[in-house]
C-alpha positions as protocol buffer text, in pm:
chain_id: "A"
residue {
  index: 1
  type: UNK
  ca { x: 4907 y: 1323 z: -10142 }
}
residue {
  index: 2
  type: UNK
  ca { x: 4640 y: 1561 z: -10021 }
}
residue {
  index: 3
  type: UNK
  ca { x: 4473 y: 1488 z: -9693 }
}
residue {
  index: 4
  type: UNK
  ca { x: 4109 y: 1639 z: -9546 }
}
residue {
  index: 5
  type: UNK
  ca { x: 4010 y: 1681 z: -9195 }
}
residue {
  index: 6
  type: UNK
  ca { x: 3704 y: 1813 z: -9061 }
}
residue {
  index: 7
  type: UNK
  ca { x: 3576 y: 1906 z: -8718 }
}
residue {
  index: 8
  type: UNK
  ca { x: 3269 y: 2071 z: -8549 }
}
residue {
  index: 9
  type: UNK
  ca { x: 3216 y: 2233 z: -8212 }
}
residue {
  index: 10
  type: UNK
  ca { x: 2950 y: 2434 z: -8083 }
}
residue {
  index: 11
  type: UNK
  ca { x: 3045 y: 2742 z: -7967 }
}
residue {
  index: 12
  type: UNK
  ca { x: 2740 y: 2937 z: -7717 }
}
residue {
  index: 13
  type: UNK
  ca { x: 2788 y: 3250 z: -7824 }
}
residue {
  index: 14
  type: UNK
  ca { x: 2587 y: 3438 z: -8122 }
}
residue {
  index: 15
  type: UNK
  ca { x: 2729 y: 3389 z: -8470 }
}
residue {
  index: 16
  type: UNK
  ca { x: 2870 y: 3736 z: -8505 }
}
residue {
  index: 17
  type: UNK
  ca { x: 3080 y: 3701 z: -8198 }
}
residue {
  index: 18
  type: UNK
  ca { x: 3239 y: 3399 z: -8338 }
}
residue {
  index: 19
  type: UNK
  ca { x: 3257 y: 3466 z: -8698 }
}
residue {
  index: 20
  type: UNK
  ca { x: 3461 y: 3813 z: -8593 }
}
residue {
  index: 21
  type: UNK
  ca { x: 3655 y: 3668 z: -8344 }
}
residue {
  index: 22
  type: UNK
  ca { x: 3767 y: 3385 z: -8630 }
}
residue {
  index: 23
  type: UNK
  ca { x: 3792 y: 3628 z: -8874 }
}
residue {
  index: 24
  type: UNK
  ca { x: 4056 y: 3816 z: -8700 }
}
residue {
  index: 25
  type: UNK
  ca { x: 4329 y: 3582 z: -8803 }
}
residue {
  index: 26
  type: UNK
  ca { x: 4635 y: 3753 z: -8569 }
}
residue {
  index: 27
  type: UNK
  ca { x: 4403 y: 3620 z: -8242 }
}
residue {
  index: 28
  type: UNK
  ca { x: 4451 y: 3243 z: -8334 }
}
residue {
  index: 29
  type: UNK
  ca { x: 4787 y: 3202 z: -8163 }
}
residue {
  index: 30
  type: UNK
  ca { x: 4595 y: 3227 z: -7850 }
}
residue {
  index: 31
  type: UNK
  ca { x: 4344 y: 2947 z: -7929 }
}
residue {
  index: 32
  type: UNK
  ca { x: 4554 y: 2714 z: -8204 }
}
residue {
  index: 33
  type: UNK
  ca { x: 4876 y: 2538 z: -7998 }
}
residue {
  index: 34
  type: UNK
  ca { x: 5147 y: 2554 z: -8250 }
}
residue {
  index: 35
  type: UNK
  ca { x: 5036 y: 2891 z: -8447 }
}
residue {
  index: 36
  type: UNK
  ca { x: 5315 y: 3154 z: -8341 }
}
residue {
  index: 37
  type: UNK
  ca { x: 5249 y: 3430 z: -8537 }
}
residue {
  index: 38
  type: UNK
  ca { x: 4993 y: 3554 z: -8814 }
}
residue {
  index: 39
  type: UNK
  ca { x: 5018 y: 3909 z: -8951 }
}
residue {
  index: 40
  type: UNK
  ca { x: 4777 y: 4043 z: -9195 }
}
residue {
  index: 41
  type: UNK
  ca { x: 5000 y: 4147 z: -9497 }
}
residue {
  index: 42
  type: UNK
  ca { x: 4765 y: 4297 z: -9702 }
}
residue {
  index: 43
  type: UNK
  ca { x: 4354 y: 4271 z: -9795 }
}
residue {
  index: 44
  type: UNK
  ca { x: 4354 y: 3910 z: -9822 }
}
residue {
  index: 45
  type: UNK
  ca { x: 4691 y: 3779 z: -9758 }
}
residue {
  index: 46
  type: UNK
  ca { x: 4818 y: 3701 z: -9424 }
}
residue {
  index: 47
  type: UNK
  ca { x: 5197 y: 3556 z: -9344 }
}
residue {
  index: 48
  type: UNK
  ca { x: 5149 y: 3266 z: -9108 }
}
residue {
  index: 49
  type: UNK
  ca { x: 5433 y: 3113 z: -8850 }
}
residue {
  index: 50
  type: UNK
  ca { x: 5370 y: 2787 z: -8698 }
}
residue {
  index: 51
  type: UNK
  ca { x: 5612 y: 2569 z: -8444 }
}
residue {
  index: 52
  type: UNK
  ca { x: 5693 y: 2241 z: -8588 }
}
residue {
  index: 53
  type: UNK
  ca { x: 5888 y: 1942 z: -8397 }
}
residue {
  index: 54
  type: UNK
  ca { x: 6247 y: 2006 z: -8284 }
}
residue {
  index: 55
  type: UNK
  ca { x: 6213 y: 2381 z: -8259 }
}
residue {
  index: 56
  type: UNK
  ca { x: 6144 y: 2466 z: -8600 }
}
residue {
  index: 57
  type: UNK
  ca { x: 5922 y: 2682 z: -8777 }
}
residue {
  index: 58
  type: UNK
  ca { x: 5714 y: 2652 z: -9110 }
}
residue {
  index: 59
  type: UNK
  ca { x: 5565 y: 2935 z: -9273 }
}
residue {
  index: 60
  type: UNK
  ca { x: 5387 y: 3032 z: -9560 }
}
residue {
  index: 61
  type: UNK
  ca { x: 5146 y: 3302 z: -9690 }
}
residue {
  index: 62
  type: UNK
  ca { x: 4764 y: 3204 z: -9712 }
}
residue {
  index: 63
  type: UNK
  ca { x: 4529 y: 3420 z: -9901 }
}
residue {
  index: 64
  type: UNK
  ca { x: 4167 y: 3448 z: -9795 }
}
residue {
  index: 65
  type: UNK
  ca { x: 3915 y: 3322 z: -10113 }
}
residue {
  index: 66
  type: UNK
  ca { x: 3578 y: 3381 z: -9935 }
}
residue {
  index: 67
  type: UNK
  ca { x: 3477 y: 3590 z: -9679 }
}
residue {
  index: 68
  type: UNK
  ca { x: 3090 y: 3619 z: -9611 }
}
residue {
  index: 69
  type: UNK
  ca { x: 3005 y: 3778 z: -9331 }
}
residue {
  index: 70
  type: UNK
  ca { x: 2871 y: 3533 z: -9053 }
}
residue {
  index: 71
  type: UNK
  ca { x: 2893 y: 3238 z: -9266 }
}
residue {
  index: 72
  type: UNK
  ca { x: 3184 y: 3113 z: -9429 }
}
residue {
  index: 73
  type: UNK
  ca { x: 3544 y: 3216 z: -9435 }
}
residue {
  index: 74
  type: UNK
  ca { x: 3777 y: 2995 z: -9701 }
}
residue {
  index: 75
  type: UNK
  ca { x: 4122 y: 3023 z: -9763 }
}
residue {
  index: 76
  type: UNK
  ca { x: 4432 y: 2859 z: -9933 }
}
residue {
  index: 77
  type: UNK
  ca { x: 4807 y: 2901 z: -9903 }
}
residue {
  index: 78
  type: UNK
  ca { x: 4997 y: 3097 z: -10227 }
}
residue {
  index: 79
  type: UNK
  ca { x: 5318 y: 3095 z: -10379 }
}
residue {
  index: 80
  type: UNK
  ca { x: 5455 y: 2847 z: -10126 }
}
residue {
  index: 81
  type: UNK
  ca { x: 5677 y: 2642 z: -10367 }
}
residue {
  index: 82
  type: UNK
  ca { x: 5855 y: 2376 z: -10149 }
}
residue {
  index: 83
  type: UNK
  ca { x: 5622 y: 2448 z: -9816 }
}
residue {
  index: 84
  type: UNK
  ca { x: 5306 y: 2339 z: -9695 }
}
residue {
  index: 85
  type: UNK
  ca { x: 4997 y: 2373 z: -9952 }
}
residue {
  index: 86
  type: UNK
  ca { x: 4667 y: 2439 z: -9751 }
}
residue {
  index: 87
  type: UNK
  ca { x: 4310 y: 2509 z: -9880 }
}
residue {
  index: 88
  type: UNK
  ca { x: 3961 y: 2489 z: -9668 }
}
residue {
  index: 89
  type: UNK
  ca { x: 3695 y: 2655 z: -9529 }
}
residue {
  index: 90
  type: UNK
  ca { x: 3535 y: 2750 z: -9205 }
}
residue {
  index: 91
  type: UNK
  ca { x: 3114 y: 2773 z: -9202 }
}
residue {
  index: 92
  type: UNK
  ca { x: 2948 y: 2927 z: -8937 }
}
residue {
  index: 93
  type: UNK
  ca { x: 2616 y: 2798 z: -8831 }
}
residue {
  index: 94
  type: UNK
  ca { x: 2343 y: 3014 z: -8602 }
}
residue {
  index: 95
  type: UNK
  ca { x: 2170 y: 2771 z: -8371 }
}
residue {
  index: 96
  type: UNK
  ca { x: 1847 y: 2877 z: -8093 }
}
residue {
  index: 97
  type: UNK
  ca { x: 1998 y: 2970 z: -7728 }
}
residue {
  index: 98
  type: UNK
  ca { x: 2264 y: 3191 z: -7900 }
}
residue {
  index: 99
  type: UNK
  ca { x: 2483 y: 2945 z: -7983 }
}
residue {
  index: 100
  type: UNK
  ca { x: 2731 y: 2886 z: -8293 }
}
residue {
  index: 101
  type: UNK
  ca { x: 2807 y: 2575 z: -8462 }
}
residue {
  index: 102
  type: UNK
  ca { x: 3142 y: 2612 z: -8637 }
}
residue {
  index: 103
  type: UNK
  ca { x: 3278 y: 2364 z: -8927 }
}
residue {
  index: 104
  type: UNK
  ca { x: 3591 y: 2346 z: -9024 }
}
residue {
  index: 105
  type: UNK
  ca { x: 3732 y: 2151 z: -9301 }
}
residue {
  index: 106
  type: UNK
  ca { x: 4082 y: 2155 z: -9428 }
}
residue {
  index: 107
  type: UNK
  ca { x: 4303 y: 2030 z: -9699 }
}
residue {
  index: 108
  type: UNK
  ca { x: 4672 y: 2015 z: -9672 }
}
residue {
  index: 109
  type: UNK
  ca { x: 4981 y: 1857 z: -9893 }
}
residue {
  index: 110
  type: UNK
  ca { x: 5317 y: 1825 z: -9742 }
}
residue {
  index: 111
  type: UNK
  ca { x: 5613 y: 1912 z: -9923 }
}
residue {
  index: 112
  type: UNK
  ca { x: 5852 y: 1634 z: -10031 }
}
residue {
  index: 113
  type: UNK
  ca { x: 6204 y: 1607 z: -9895 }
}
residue {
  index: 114
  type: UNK
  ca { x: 6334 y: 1657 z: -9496 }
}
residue {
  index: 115
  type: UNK
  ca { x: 6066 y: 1984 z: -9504 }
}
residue {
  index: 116
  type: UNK
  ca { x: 5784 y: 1702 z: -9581 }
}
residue {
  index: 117
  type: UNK
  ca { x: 5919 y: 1536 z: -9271 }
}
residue {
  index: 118
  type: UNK
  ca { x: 5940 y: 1801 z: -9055 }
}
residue {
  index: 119
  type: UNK
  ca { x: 5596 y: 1923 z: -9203 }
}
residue {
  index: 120
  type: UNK
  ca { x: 5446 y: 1535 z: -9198 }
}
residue {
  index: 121
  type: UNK
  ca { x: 5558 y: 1532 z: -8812 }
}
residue {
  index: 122
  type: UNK
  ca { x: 5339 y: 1868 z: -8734 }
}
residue {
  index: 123
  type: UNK
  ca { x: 5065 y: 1717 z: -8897 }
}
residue {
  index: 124
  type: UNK
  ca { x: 5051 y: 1402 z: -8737 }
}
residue {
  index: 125
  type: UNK
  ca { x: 4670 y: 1344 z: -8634 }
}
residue {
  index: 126
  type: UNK
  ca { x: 4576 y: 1584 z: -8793 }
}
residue {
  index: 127
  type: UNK
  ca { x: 4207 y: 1526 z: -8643 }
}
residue {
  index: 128
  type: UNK
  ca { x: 4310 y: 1503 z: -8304 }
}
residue {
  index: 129
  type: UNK
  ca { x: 4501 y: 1859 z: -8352 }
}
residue {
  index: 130
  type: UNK
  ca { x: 4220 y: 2026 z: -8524 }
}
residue {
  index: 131
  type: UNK
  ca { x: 3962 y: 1907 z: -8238 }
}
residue {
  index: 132
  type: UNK
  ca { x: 4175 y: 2019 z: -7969 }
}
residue {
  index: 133
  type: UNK
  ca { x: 4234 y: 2368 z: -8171 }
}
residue {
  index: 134
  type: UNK
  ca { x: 3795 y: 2398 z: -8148 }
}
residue {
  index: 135
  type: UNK
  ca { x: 3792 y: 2311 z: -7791 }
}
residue {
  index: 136
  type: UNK
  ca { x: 4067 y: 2593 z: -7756 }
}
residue {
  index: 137
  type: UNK
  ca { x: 3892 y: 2844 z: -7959 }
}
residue {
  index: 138
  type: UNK
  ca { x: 3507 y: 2718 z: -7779 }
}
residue {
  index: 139
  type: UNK
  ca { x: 3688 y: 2858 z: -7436 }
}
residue {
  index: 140
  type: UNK
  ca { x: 3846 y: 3158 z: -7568 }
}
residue {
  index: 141
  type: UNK
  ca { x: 3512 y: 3291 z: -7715 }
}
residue {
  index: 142
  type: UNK
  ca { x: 3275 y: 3159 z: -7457 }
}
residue {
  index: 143
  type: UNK
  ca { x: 3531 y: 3305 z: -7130 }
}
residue {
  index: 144
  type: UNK
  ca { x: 3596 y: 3669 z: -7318 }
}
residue {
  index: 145
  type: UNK
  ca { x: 3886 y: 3692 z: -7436 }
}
């Protein structure tokens, strides 16, 4: 069964700032908690690492589907047969006093079996994980880097 979540923050910094930052995928293990390691693989694939309960790992490959520049970046995962299936988008907002409102919305489907539980587990509260992930990536933006 698919499942959406959806979170906003408001980032002050200018939309351009943000967007890039975002947009540079391999940055987002120092803002996102249990991503280890993305590497850009080729123009719009990227191979993605990310810690799961008990010390282990899922991974897949996610391909970027849009990419406009300082609005919206959307994504979903490919030829992950028996791993984690992920779609969503992220839409960048320009609000007055140089500030960025980001969206992010995101669909996932676990896989079935003991890699559905170990996947299930990393996704549990999904919200909660998502909203802490913002807050993460508000402070890395907003303090430099």
């Amino acid at each position: 069964m698919t499942e959406r979540v959806s979170q906003t923050v408001i980032v002050k910094s200018d939309v351009s700032t943000a967007y890039n930052v975002w947009s540079n995928f391999e940055t987002f293990p120092y803002f996102m908690k249990y991503v280890e390691k993305v590497e850009k693989i080729g123009p719009q694939k990227s191979y993605w690492e990310v810690k799961g309960p008990l010390g282990t790992t899922v991974q897949w490959t996610a391909e970027t589907t849009r990419l406009d520049v300082n609005t919206r970046i959307g994504w979903n995962t490919k030829d992950n047969a028996g791993t984690m299936t992920t779609s969503g988008e992220v839409v960048f907002t320009e609000l007055p006093d140089n500030q960025t409102q980001i969206t992010v919305t995101m669909n996932y489907t676990p896989p079935g079996g003991k890699l559905g539980e170990v996947v299930a587990q990393l996704f549990a509260d999904p919200d909660k994980r998502l909203e802490e992930d913002l807050r993460n990536f508000k402070a890395y933006v907003e303090n430099g880097r």
